[in-house]
C-alpha positions as CSV (number, residue, x, y, z in Angstrom):
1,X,109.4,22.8,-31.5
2,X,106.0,23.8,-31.8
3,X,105.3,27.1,-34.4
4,X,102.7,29.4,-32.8
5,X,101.5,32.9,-34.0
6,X,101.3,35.8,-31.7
7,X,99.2,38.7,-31.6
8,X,98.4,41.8,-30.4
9,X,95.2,43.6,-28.6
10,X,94.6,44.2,-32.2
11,X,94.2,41.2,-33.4
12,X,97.1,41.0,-35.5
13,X,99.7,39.0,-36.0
14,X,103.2,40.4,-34.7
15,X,105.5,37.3,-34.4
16,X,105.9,33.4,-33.6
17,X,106.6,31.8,-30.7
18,X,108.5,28.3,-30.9
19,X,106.8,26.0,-28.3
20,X,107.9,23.3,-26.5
21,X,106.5,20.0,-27.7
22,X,107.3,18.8,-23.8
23,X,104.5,21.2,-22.8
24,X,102.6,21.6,-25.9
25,X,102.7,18.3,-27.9
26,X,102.4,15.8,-25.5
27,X,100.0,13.1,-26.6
28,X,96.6,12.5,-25.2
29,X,96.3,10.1,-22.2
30,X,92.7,10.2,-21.2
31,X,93.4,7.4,-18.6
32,X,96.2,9.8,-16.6
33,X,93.9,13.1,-17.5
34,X,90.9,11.7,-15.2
35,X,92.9,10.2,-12.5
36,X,94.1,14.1,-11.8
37,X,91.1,15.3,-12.7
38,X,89.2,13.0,-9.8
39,X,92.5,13.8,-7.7
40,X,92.3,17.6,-7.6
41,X,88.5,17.5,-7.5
42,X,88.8,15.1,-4.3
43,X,91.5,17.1,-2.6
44,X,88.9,20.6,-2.9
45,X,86.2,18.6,-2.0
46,X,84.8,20.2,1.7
47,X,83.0,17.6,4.5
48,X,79.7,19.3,5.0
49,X,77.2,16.2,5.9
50,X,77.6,15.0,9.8
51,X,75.0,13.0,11.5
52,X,75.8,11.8,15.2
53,X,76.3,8.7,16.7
54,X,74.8,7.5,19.8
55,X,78.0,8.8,21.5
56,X,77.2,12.1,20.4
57,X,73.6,12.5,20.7
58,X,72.0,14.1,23.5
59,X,70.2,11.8,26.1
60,X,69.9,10.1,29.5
61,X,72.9,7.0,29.9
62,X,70.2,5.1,32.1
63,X,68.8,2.2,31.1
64,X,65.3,2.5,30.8
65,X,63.8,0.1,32.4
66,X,65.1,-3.4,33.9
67,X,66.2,-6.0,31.3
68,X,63.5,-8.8,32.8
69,X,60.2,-8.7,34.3
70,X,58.5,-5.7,32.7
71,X,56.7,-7.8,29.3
72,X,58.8,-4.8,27.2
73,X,61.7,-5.3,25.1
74,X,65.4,-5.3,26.5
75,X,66.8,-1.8,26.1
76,X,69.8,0.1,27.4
77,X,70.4,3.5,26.4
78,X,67.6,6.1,24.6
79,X,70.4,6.7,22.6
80,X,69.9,3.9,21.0
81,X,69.8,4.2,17.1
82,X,66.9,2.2,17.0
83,X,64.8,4.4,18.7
84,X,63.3,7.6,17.5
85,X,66.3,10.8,18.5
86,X,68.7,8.3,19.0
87,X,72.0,8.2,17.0
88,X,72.1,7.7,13.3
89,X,74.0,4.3,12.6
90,X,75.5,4.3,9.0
91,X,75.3,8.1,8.2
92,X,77.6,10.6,7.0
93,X,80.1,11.7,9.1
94,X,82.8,14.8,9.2
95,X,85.6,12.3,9.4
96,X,85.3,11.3,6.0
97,X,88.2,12.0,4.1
98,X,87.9,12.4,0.1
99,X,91.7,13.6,-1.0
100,X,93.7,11.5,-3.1
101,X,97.6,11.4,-3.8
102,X,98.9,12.3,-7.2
103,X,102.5,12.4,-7.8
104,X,103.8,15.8,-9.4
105,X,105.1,14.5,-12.7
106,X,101.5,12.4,-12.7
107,X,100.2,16.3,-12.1
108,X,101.8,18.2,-14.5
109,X,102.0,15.5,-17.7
110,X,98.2,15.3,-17.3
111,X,97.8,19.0,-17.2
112,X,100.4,19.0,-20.3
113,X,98.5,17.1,-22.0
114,X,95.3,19.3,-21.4
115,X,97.7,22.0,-22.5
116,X,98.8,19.9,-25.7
117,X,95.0,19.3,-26.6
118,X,94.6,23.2,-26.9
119,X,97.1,23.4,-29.4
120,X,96.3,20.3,-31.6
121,X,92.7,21.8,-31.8
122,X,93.6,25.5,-32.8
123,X,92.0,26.5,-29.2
124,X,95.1,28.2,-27.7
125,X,95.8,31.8,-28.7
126,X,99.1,33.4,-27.6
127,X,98.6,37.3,-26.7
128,X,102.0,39.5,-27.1
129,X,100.8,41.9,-23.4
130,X,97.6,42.5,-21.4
131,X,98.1,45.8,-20.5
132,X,94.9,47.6,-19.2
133,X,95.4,51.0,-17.5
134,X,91.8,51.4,-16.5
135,X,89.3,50.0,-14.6
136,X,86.9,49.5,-17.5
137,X,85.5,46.5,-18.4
138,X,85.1,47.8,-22.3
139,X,88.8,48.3,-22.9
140,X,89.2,44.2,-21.5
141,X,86.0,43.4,-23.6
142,X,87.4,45.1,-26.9
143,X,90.8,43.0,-26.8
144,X,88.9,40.1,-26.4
145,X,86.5,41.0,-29.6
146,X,89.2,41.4,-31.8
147,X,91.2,38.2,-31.0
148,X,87.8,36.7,-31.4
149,X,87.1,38.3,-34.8
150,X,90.8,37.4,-36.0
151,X,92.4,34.3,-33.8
152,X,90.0,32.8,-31.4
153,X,88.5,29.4,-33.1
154,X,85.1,30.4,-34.6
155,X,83.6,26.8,-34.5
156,X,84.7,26.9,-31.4
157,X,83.3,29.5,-29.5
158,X,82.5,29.1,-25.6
159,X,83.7,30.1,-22.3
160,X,87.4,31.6,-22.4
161,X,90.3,31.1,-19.7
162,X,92.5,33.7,-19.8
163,X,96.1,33.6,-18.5
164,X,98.6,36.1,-17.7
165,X,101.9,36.1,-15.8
166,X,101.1,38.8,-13.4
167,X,97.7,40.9,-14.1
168,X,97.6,44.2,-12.6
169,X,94.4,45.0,-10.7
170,X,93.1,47.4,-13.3
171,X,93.4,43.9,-15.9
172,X,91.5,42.3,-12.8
173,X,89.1,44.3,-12.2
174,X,88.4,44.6,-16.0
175,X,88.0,40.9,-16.5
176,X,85.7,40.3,-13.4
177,X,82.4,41.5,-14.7
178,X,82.2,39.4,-18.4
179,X,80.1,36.1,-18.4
180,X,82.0,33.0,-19.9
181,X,85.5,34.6,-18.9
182,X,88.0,33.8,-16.4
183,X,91.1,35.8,-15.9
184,X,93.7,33.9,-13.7
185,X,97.8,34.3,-12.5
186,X,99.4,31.8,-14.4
187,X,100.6,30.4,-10.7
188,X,97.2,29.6,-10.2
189,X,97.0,27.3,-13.6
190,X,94.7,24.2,-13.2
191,X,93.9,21.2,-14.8
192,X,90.1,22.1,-14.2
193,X,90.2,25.2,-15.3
194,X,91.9,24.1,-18.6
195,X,88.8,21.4,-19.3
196,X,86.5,23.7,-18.3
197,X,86.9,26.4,-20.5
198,X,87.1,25.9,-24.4
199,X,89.2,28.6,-25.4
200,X,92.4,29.4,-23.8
201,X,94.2,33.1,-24.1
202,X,98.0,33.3,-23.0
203,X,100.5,36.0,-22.7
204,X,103.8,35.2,-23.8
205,X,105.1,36.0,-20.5
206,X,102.6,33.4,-19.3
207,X,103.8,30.8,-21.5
208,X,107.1,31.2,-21.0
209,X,106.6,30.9,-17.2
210,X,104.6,27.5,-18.1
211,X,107.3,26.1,-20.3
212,X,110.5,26.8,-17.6
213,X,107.9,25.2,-14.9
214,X,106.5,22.0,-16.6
215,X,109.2,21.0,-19.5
């Protein structure tokens, strides 16, 4: 087990939490890290380039002209991709397909590890309750100031993920207006999103949820 401090919307230290080295102390595996990464990035990838095909392409299906006796080139269709408006040979098509298979334990060792990285480098903080009972961004701005005065890694500093078990929509709407900081349901928990940001916050319910899910 893993000894973590937890604090408050203060800032302060209230407790420790005893985390699981299965989630929190796995060792790195850069190798298993990118194949997920390149894995979930290929599976939200979207097909947006489509040329056509001289199938698809609008035209006559006439030949031309006759194939001897005119001095011109054979031809048999102005769909033809080598002439000009006729279909596009080797382009891009909507039938490409860019998702890739990942087993889950594959999934959630790599994100583990991601996880595991945070806590080796002093970039996890463990918040006791986000409980915001306005919607104003200030009141969300001022818990993060203080954790960043008192817990969050100075050297550090960046973007922020926050995670929470089940945010209200006041805590939503607090979080949605501050550059650099993500707010997110801890059933929406990425491997991305973990990369991404430098700095993670996690309630303990959050945590908790994480370590019955993924140990």
């Amino acid at each position: 087990m893993i000894s973590y401090k937890v604090y408050n919307s203060e800032g302060d230290v209230i407790a420790e939490e005893q985390l699981s080295e299965k989630v929190f102390g796995q060792k790195p595996n850069n190798a298993l890290v990118h194949q997920a990464v390149v894995a979930q990035m290929g599976n939200e990838r979207q097909v947006l380039a489509h040329t056509k095909d001289r199938s698809e392409v609008r035209g006559s299906g006439r030949k031309p002209w006759q194939q001897k006796g005119t001095g011109r080139a054979r031809v048999g269709s102005v769909r033809s991709p080598i002439w000009i408006g006729g279909g596009i040979t080797f382009g891009p098509t909507k039938n490409r397909n860019f998702s890739k298979n990942l087993n889950i334990k594959m999934k959630r060792k790599a994100l583990c590890i991601a996880l595991s990285d945070k806590v080796a480098d002093e970039r996890l903080v463990i918040l006791d309750e986000l409980a915001i009972s306005e919607y104003k961004t200030k009141l969300f701005k001022k818990i993060i100031e203080n954790l960043a005065t008192k817990a969050l890694n100075k050297e550090k500093r960046g973007s922020l993920l926050v995670i929470d078990a089940m945010p209200a929509a006041e805590t939503k709407a607090s979080a949605r207006n501050l550059p650099d900081i993500k707010l997110i349901n801890v059933e929406n928990l990425n491997l991305l999103d973990i990369l991404k940001y430098k700095q993670v916050i996690a309630t303990r319910k959050a945590v908790k949820t994480i370590e019955e899910r993924y140990k």
